[in-house]
C-alpha positions in Angstrom: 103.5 120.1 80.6 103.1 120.6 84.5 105.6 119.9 86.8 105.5 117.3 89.7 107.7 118.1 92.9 108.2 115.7 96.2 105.9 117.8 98.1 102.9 117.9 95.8 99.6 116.1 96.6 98.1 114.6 93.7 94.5 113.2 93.0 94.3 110.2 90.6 91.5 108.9 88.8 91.7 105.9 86.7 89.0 105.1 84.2 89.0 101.6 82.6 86.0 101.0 80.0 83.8 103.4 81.1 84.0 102.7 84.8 86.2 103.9 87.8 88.7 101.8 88.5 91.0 103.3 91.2 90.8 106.6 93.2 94.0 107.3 94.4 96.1 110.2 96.8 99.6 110.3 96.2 102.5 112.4 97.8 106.2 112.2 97.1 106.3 111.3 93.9 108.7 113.4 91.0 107.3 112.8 87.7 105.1 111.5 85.8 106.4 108.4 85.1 106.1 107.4 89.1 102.4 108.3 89.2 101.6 106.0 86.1 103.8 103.8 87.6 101.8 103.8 91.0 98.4 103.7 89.3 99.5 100.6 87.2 100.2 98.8 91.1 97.2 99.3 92.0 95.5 98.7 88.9 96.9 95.2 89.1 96.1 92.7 86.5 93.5 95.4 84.7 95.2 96.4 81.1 94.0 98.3 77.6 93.0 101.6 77.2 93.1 104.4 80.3 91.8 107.4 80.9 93.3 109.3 84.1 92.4 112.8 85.9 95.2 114.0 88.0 94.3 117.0 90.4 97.7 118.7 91.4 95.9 120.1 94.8 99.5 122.0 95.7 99.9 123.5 92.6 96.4 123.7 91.4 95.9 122.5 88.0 94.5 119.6 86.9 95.0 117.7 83.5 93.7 114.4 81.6 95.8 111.4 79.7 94.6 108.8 77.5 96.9 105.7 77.6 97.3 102.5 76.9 98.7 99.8 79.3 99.6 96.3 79.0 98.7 94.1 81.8 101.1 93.0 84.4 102.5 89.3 83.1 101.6 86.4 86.2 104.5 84.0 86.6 103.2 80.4 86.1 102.1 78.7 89.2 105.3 76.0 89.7 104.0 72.1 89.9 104.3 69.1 88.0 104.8 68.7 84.7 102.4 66.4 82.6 103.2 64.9 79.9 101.0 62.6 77.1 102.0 59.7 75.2 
């Protein structure tokens, strides 16, 4: 598996049902856990099946990942509570 270092600059591409979802530059990340992590933030409420293209422009290769990610939970809006009788 490639490598990511702090001083790498990486080209995302996120592909949700067939259609671009987020084109992204990212710098000073280590692994590959923070870019999924930073394509899911901007990805925001989108979840299921993902295709993304990272370009590794510092070290020059480039690789594809299918994965699959849950949406991000919203917390209930607070209010009243109703109840019926």
């Amino acid at each position: 598996m490639e490598k990511i270092s702090i001083n790498d600059i990486i080209f995302a591409t996120a592909i949700v049902r067939g259609s671009i979802a987020a084109t992204l530059r990212l710098s000073g990340l280590n692994s590959m856990a923070e870019v999924i992590a930073a394509i899911k933030k901007e990805l925001g409420f989108v979840g299921g099946l993902l295709t993304i293209t990272l370009r590794n422009m510092t070290q020059g290769w480039s690789r594809s990942k299918s994965l699959y990610l849950s949406p991000i939970p919203v917390a209930p809006i607070p209010g009243k509570q109703l109840t019926l009788f």
